[in-house]
C-alpha positions in Angstrom: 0.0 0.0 0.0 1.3 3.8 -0.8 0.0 7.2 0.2 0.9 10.5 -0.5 -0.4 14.5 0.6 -2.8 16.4 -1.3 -0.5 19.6 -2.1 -2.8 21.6 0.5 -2.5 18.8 3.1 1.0 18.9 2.6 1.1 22.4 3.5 -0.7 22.0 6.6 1.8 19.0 8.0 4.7 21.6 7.0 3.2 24.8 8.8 1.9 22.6 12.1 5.5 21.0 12.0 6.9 24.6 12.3 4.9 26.1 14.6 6.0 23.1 17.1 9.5 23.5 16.3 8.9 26.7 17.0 8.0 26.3 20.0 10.8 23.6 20.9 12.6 21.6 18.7 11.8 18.3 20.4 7.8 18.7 19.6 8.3 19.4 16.5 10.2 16.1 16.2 7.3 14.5 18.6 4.8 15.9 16.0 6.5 14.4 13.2 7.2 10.8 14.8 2.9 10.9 15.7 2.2 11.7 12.0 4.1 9.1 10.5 2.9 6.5 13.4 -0.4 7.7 12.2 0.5 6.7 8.9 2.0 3.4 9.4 -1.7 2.7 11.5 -3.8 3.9 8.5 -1.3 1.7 5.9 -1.6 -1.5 8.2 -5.6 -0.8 8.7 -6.9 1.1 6.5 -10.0 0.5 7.0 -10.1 0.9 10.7 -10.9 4.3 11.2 -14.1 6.5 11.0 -15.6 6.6 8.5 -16.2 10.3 7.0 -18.7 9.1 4.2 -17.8 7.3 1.1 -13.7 6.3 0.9 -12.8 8.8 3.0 -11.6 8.6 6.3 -10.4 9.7 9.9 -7.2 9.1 11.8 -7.1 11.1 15.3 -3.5 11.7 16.0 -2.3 10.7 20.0 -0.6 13.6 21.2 -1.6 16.3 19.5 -5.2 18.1 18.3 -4.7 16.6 15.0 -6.5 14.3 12.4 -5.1 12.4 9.1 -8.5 12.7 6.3 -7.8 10.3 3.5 -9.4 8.9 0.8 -9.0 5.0 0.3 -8.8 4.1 -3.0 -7.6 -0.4 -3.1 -4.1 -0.3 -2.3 -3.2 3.4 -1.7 -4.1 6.5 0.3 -4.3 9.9 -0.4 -4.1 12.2 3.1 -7.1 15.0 2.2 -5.7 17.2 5.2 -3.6 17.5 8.1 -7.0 18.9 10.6 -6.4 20.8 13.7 -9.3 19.5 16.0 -10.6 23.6 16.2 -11.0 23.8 12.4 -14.3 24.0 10.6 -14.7 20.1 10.5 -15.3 20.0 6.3 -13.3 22.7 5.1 -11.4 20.3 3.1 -14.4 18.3 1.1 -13.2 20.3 -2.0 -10.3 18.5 -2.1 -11.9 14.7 -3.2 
């Protein structure tokens, strides 16, 4: 199975991974280590997670106020957005 970022979701992981490092260093790494755990849960079970309406999909992240939304297509995964918990909760339908 293979994934990869819608250019906007992308964009997302990039500005939430600065802001941490920002902050400290160390949770910026601790945000990236829970993304790509995240990852590695949605590749192994894909279909695990809730369900958002048709192929698409939600993975909470642990630590942080964070979701993976992907679209499951067979054997690969395309990550909709990186969603900060306080976001309006479908501002990234237009991506599908």
């Amino acid at each position: 199975m293979t994934y990869s970022y819608h250019p906007h979701a992308r964009k997302e992981f990039d500005d939430a991974t600065d802001y941490y490092d920002a902050i400290d260093p160390e949770l910026g790494d601790d945000f990236l280590e829970e993304i790509e755990e995240c990852i590695t849960r949605i590749l192994k079970f894909p279909r695990a997670w809730t369900r958002l309406g048709g192929s698409v999909r939600r993975c909470r992240i642990h630590r942080f106020p964070y979701s993976l939304i992907y679209d499951l297509e067979d054997e690969y995964v395309f990550i909709l957005a990186v969603m900060h918990s306080s976001r309006k909760p479908n501002y990234w339908v237009d991506r599908l």
